[in-house]
C-alpha positions as CSV (number, residue, x, y, z in Angstrom):
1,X,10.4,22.2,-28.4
2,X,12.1,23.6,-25.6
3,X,9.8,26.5,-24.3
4,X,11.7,26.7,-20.8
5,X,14.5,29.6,-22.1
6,X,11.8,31.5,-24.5
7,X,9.1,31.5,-20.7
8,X,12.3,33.1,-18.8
9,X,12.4,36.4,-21.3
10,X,8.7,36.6,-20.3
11,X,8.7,36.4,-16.4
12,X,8.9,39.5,-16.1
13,X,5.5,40.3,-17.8
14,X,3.9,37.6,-16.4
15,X,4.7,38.4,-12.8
16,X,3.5,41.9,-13.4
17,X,-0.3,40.4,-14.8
18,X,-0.3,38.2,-12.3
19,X,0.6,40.8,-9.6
20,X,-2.3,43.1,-11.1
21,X,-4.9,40.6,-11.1
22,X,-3.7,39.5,-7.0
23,X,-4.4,43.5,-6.7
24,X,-7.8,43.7,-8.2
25,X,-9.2,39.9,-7.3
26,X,-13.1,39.4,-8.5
27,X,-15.6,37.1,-7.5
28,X,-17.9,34.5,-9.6
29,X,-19.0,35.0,-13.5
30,X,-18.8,38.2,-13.6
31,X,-15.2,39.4,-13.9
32,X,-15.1,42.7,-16.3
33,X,-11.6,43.9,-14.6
34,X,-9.5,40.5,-15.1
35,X,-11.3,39.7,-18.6
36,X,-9.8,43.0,-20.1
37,X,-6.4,42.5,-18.4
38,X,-6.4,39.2,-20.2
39,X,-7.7,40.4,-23.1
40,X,-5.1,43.0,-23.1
41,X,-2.3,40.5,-22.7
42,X,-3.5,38.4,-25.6
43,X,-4.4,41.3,-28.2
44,X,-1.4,41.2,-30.3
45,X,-1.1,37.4,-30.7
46,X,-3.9,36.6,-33.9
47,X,-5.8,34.3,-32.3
48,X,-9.4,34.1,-32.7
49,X,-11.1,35.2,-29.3
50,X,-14.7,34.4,-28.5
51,X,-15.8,36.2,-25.0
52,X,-19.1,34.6,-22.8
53,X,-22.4,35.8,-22.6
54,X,-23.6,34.3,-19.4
55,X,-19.9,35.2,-17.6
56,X,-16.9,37.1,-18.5
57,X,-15.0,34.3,-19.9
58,X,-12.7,34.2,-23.0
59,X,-11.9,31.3,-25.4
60,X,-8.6,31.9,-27.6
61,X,-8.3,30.1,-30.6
62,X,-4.8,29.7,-32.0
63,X,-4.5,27.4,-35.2
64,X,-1.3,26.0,-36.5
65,X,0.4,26.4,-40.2
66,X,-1.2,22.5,-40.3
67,X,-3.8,20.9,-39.4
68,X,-3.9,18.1,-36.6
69,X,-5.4,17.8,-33.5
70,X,-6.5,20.2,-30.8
71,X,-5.5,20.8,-28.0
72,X,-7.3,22.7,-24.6
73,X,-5.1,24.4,-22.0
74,X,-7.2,25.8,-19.3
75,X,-6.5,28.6,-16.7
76,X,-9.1,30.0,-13.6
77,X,-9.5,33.3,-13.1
78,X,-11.9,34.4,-10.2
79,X,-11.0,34.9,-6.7
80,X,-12.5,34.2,-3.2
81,X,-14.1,36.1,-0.7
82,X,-11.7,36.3,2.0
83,X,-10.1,38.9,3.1
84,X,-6.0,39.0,2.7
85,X,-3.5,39.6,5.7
86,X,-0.3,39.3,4.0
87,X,1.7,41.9,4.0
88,X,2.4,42.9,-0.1
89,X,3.0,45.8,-2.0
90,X,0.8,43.9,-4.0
91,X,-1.9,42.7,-1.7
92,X,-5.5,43.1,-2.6
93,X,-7.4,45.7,-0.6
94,X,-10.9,45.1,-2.0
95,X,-12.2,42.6,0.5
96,X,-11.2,39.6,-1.8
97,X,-8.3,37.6,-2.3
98,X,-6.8,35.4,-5.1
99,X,-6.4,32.8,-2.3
100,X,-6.1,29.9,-4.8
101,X,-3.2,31.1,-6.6
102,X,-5.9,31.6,-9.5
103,X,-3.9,34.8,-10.1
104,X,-0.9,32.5,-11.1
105,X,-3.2,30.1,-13.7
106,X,-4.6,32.8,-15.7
107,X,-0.9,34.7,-16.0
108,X,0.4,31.2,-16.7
109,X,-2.0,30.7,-19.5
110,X,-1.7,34.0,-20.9
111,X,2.3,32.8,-20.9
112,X,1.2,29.7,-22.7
113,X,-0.4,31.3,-25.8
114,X,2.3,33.8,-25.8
115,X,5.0,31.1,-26.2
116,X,2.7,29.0,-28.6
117,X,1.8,31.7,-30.8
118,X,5.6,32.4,-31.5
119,X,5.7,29.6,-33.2
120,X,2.3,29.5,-35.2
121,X,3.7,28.5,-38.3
122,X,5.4,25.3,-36.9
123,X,2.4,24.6,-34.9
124,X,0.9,21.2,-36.2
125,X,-2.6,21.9,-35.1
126,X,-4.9,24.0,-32.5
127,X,-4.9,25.0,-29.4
128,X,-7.7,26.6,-27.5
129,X,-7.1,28.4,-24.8
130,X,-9.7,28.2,-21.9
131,X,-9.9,31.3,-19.6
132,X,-12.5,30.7,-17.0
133,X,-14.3,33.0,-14.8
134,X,-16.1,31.1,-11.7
135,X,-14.5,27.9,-10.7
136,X,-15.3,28.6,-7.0
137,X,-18.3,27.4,-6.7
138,X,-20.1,29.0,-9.4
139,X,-20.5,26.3,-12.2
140,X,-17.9,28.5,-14.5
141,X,-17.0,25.3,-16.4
142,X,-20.2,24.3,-16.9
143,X,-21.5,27.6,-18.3
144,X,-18.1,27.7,-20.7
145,X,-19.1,24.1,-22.0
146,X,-22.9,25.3,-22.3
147,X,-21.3,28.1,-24.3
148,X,-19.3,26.1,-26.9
149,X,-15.7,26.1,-25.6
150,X,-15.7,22.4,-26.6
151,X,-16.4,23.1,-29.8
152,X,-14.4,26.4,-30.3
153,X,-12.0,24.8,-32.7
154,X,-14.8,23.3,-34.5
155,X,-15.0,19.7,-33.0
156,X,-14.0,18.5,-29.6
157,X,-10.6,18.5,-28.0
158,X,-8.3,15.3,-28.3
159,X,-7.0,16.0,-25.0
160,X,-7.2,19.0,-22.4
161,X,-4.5,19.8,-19.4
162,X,-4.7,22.0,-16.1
163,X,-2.0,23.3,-13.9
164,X,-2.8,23.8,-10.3
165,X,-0.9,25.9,-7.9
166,X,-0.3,24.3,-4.4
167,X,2.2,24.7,-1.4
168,X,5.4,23.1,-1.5
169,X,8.7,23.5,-2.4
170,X,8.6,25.9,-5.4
171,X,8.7,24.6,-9.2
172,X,7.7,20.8,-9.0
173,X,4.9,19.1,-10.9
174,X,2.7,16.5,-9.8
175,X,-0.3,14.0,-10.8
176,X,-1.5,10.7,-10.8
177,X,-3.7,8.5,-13.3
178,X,-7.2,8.3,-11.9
179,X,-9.0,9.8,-9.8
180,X,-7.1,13.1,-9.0
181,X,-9.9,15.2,-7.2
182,X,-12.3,14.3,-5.7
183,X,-16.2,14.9,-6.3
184,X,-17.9,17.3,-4.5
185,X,-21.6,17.3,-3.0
186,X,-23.8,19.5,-0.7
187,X,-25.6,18.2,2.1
188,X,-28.8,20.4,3.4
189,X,-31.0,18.9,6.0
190,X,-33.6,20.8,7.3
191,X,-35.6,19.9,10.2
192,X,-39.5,21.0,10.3
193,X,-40.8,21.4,14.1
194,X,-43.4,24.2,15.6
195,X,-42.0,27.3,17.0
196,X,-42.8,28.5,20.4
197,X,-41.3,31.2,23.2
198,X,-37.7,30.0,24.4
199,X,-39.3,30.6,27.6
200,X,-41.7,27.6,27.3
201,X,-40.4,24.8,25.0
202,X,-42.6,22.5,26.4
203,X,-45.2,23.9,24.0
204,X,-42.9,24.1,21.2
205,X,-42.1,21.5,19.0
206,X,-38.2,22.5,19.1
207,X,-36.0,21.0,16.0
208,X,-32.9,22.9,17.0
209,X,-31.4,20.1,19.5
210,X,-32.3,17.8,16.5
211,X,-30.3,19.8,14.2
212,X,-28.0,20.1,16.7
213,X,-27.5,16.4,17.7
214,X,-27.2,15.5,13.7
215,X,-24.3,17.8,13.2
216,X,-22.2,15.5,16.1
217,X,-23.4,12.2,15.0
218,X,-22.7,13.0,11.2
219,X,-18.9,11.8,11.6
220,X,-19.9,9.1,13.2
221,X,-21.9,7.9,10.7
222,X,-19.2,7.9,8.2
223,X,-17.2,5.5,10.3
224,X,-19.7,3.4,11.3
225,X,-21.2,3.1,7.8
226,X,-18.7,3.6,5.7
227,X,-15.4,1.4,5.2
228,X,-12.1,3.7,5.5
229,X,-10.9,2.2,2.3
230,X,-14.1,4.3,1.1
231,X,-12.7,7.8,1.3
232,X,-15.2,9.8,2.2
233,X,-15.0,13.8,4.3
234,X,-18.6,14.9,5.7
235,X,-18.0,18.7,7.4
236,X,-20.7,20.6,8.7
237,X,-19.6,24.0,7.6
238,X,-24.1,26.0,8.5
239,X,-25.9,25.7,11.1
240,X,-29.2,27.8,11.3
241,X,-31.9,28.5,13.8
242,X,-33.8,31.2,14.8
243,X,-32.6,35.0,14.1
244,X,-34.0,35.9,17.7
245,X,-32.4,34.9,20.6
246,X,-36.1,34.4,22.6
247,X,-37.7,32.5,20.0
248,X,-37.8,29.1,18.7
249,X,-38.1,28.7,15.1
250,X,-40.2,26.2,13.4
251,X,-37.4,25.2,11.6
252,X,-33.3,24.7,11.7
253,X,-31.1,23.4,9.0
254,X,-27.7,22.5,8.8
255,X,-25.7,22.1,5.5
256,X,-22.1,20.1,5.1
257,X,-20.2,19.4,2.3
258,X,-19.0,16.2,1.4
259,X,-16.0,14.6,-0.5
260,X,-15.6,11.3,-2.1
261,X,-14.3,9.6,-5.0
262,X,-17.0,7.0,-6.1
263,X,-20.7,8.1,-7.0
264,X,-22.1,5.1,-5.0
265,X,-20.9,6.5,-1.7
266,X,-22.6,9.6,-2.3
267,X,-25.9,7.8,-2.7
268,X,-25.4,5.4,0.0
269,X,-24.6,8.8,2.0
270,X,-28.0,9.9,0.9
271,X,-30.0,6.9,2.4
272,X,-27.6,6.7,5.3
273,X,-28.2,10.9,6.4
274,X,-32.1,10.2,5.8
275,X,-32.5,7.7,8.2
276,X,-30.6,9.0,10.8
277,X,-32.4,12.5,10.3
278,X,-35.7,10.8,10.3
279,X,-35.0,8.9,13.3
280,X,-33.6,11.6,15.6
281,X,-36.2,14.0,14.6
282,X,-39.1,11.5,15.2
283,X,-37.5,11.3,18.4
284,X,-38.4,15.2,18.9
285,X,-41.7,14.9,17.6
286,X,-40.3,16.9,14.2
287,X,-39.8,15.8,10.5
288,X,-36.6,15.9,8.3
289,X,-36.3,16.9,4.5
290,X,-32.7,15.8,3.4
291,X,-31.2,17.2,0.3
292,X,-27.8,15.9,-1.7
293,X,-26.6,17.7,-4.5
294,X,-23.8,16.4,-6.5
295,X,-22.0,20.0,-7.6
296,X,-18.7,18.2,-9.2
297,X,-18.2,14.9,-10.4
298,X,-14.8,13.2,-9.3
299,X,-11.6,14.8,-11.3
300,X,-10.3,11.6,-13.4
301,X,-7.3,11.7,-15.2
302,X,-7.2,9.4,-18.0
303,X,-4.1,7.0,-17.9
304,X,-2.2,7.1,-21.1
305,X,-2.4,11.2,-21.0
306,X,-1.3,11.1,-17.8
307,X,1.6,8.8,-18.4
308,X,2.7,10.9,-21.5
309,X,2.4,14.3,-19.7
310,X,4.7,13.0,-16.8
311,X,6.9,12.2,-19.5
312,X,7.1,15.1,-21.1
313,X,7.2,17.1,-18.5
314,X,10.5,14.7,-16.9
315,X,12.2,15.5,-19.7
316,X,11.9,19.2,-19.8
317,X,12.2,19.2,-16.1
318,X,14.1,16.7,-15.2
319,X,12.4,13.5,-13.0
320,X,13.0,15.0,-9.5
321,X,10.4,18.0,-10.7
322,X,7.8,15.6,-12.3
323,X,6.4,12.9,-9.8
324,X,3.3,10.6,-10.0
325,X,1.6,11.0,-6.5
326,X,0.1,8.7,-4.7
327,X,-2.8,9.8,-3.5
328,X,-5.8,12.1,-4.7
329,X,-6.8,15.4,-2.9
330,X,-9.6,15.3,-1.4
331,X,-10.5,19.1,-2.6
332,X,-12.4,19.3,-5.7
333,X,-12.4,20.8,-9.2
334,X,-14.7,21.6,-12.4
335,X,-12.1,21.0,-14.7
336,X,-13.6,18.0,-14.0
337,X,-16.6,18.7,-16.4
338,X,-14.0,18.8,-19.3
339,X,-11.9,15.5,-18.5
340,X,-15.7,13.7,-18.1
341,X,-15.5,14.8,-22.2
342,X,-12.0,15.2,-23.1
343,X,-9.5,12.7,-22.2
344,X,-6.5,15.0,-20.3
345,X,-4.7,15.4,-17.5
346,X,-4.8,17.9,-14.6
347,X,-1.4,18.9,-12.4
348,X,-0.5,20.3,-9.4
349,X,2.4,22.6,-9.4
350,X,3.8,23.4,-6.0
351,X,4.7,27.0,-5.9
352,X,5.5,28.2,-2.0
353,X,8.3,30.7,-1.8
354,X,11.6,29.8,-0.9
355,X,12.4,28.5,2.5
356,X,8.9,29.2,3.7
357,X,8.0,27.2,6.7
358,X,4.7,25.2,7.1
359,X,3.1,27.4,4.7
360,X,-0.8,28.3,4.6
361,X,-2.8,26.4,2.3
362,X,-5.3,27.5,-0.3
363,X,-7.8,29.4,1.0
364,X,-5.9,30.6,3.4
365,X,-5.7,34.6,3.9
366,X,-2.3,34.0,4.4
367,X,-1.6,31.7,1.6
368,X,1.6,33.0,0.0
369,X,2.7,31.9,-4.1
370,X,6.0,32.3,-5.5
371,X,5.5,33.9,-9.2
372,X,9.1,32.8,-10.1
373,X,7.4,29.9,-11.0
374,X,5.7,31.5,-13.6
375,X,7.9,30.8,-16.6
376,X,7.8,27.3,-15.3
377,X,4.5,27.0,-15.3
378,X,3.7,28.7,-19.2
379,X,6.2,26.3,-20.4
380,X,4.7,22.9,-19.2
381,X,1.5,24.1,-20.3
382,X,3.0,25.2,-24.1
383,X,5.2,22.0,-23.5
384,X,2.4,19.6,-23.2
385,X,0.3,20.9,-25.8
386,X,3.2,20.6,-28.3
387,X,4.3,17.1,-27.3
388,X,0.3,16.0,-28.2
389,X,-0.5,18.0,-31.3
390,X,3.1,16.3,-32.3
391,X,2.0,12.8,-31.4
């Protein structure tokens, strides 16, 4: 099916969704605004919709003239909180900021089900489309799948795809088999001491230098532990004290987050952090309490879905536009709660504007996307789902 000339009558109204949602950017699971926009978009389409209970999420059901498998697209919605400083006629003004280009997947999704539904009655199978409020940090996924969206057709996906925007050269598609994300943990180390009067610290049992020294020997323990064919990022992003300048506290606390691609590492990491935290607050006559959480498992693309979707995506695009990376990113992503269920693939589709030097990466407040990509973007997604309910 070629989907590419039917996305291009659409770009018009998907730029304009996806330049209302970068207007009006919301935080977390609850997203009344963009749910209704989306909701909006999709009324006139017959598919069955579903909305959350815990979050403003909606699950679209479309089902085919036949049956055959099913298929899961998925699209983000929520923003961050950072505040914007590009200059838009469209810029958000609220004191948040679709600095992920999260804006871009949920108009590309809504593009999707548009371009699928046109063709319902050829459609050998269903789709469910997967519109997801919290991805940033707020266990949106995970709430979605607690909710049923795996089972929204009735029984489990046979295979579920992403798209991801990224800088770059606008319009080109890429992924890798494997490990495509990495996991994601949080590191929280708090050190327990006695306060005192910053006057007098010699009667004080002061765990702030402990704190402090940890943070600066933290990347050295990930070289001097850790092999470098073990990818692995530790940043201390918190440090906290006392809220006084005059008084130490009884206790300080830093938190990091960490980055790797292989469970083990993260519980060697564990063991490693606990005994250098024990050791350099014994040292200071304080103790240590270390806690790891693991928040997202590594993304993992499963081979032969990977392979295909590259292919497919070649041949729409042609093989300059659809390239097998060689590395993972070392950001992270709960789409990776689906792909530990559904065998899939997740993409990355580079969308800076044209002739945009070194350009600001996600998260950014100057992070810029170019929504000409847009028609691009629905099609691979209706592209890919058509190519697997056809297999």
């Amino acid at each position: 099916m070629d989907f590419v000339e039917e996305a291009k009558t659409l770009l018009p109204g998907l730029k304009e969704l996806r330049r209302a949602l970068h207007r009006d950017p919301e935080i977390g699971l609850d997203l009344p605004r963009t749910q209704q926009k989306v909701l909006d978009a999709l009324n006139d389409l017959g598919l069955d919709i579903t909305l959350g209970t815990r979050t403003t999420s909606v699950t679209a059901v479309l089902r085919g003239a036949t049956d055959g498998p099913t298929v899961l697209l998925r699209g983000d919605m929520d923003a961050l909180p950072v505040v914007e400083e590009n200059d838009l006629p469209y810029r958000s003004t609220n004191g948040a900021m679709h600095a992920c280009g999260h804006d871009l997947h949920t108009a590309g999704l809504v593009g999707a089900a548009k371009l699928l539904a046109a063709h319902k009655d050829e459609l050998k199978g269903t789709v469910v489309f997967m519109f997801q409020p919290g991805e940033e940090g707020h266990d949106g996924a995970k709430v979605m799948i607690e909710e049923g969206v795996l089972d929204a057709a009735g029984h489990k996906p046979d295979a579920a795809y992403g798209i991801h925007v990224m800088p770059g050269a606008p319009g080109v598609f890429t992924t890798k088999p494997g490990p495509v994300m990495a996991g994601a943990s949080e590191l929280r180390v708090t050190i327990h001491g006695e306060g005192g009067h910053g006057s007098a610290p010699m009667n004080a049992k002061d765990p702030v230098p402990v704190v402090a020294a940890l943070a600066g020997e933290l990347p050295s323990l990930v070289t001097r532990r850790f092999s470098p064919f073990e990818p692995l990022v530790v940043t201390v992003t918190q440090l906290r004290g006392s809220d006084a300048v005059n008084v130490i506290p009884g206790s300080a606390s830093l938190a990091a987050t960490v980055r790797s691609f292989a469970p083990d590492v993260v519980e060697r990491l564990r063991t490693e952090v606990a005994a250098l935290a024990d050791g350099l607050a014994a040292a200071h006559g304080c103790t240590a309490e270390v806690d790891l959480k693991v928040t997202f498992p590594v993304t993992m693309n499963d081979d032969d879905e990977t392979a295909v979707a590259l292919g497919v995506l070649a041949g729409v695009f042609g093989a300059e536009r659809a390239i097998e990376g060689a590395e993972p990113v070392t950001a992270s992503e709960d789409f990776s709660l689906v792909l530990q269920q559904v065998p899939g693939t997740f993409l990355f589709l580079s969308a800076s504007p044209d002739g945009l030097e070194n350009p600001a990466y996600n998260h950014s407040p100057k992070v810029l996307f170019n929504d000409d990509v847009l028609g691009d973007q629905a099609a691979a997604l209706a592209e890919l789902a058509w190519a697997r309910l056809e297999r």
